[in-house]
C-alpha positions in Angstrom: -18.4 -22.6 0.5 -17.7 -18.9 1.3 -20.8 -16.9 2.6 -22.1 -13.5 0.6 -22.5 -10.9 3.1 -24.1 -8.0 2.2 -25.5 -4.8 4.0 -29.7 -4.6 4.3 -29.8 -0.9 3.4 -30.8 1.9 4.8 -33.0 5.3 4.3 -29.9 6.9 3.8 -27.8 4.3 2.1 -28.7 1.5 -0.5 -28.1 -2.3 0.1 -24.5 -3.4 -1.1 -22.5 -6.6 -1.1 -19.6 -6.8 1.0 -18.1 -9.8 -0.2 -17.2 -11.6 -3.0 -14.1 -11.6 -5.6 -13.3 -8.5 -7.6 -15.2 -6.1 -5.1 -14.2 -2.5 -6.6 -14.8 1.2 -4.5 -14.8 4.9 -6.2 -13.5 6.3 -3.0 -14.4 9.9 -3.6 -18.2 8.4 -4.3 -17.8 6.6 -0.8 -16.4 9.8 1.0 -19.0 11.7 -0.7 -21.7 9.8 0.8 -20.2 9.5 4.5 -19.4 12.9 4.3 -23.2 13.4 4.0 -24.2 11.2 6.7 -21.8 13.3 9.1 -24.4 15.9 9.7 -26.9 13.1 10.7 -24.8 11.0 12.7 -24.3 11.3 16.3 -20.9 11.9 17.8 -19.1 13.9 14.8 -18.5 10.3 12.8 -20.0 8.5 10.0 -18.6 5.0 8.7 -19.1 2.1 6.6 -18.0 -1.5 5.9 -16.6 -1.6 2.5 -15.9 -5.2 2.3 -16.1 -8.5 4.7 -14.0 -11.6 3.9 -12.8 -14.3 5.6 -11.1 -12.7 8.6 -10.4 -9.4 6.5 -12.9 -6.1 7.5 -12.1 -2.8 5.6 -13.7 0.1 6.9 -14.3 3.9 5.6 -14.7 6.3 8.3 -15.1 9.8 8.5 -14.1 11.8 11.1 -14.9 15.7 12.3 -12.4 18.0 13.5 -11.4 17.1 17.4 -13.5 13.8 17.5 -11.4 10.7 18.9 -12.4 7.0 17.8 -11.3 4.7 20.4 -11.5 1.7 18.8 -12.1 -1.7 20.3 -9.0 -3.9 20.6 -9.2 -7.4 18.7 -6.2 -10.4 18.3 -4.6 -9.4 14.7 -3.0 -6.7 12.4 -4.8 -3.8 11.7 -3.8 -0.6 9.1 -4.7 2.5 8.9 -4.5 4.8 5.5 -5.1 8.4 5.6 -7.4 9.8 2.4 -7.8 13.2 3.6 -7.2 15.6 6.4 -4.7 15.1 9.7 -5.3 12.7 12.2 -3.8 11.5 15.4 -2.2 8.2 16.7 0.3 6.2 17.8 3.0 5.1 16.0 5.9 3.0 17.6 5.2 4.1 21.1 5.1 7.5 20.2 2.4 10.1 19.0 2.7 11.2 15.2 0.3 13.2 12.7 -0.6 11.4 9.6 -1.6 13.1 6.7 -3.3 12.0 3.3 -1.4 9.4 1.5 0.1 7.9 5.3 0.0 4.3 6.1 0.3 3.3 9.7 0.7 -1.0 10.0 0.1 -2.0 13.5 1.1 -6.1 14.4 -1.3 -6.1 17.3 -4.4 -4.2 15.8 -5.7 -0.8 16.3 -5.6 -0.5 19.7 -4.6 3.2 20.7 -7.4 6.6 19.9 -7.3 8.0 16.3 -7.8 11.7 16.8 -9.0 13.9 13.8 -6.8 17.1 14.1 -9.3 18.4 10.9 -11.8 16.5 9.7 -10.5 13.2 8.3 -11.5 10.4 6.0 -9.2 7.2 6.9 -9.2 3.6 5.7 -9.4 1.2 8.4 -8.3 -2.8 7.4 -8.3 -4.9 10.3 -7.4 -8.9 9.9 -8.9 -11.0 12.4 -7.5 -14.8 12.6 -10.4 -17.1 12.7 -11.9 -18.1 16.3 -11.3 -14.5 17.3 -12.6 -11.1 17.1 -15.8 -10.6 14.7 -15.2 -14.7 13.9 -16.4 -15.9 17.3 -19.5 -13.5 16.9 -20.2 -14.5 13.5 -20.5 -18.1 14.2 -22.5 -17.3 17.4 -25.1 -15.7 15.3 -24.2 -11.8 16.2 -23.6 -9.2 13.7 -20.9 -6.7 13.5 
């Protein structure tokens, strides 16, 4: 049996499932609303968990100009699809600018900084094999 997860909600930001077949975005609705938070949130990001399934996360996150995510390095692939703006990263050892429409596919995950040159709305999809990663937490009882 696969589990449902879904978000609780927020005062900003309505319950949603996370999980499930046939899960369907409007991604200018989703950028729309991160956008939004921007101004609220601390550190010049915003983001939210699209969808959680099996050992797949895909993330939405919104960067402002100059801010650096450095993510946090887990076992699997990872890719990272540019919607708008220019950001930062490396590519194959070496540093590249990505613009809308650019796919970076990393073997090991996202392990290097993502730096938005402008302010930048990306797609991050991370697969995590099970036992590792968000799996080990998940059975423990955590949350992501």
């Amino acid at each position: 049996m696969t589990a449902v997860h879904a978000t609780s909600g927020t005062d900003r930001r309505p319950a949603h499932v996370m999980s499930g077949n046939g899960l369907c975005f409007r991604f200018a609705d989703e950028m729309r609303e991160l956008e939004g938070d921007l101004g609220r949130a601390s550190g010049g990001r915003s983001g939210k968990t699209l969808a959680k399934a099996a050992g797949l996360r895909v993330t939405l996150v919104v960067l402002d100009a100059g801010v650096t995510l450095e993510p946090e390095a887990a076992a699997g692939g990872a890719s990272l699809q540019v919607l708008q703006g220019r950001v930062g990263m490396q590519c194959d050892g070496e540093q590249r600018e990505l613009l809308p429409g650019d796919l970076a596919v990393m073997a090991q995950n996202l392990r290097e900084p993502v730096r938005a040159i402008e302010r930048s709305t990306f797609l991050v999809t991370v697969a995590w094999p099970e036992g590792a990663g968000a799996w080990s937490q998940e059975a423990s009882g955590g949350h992501l």
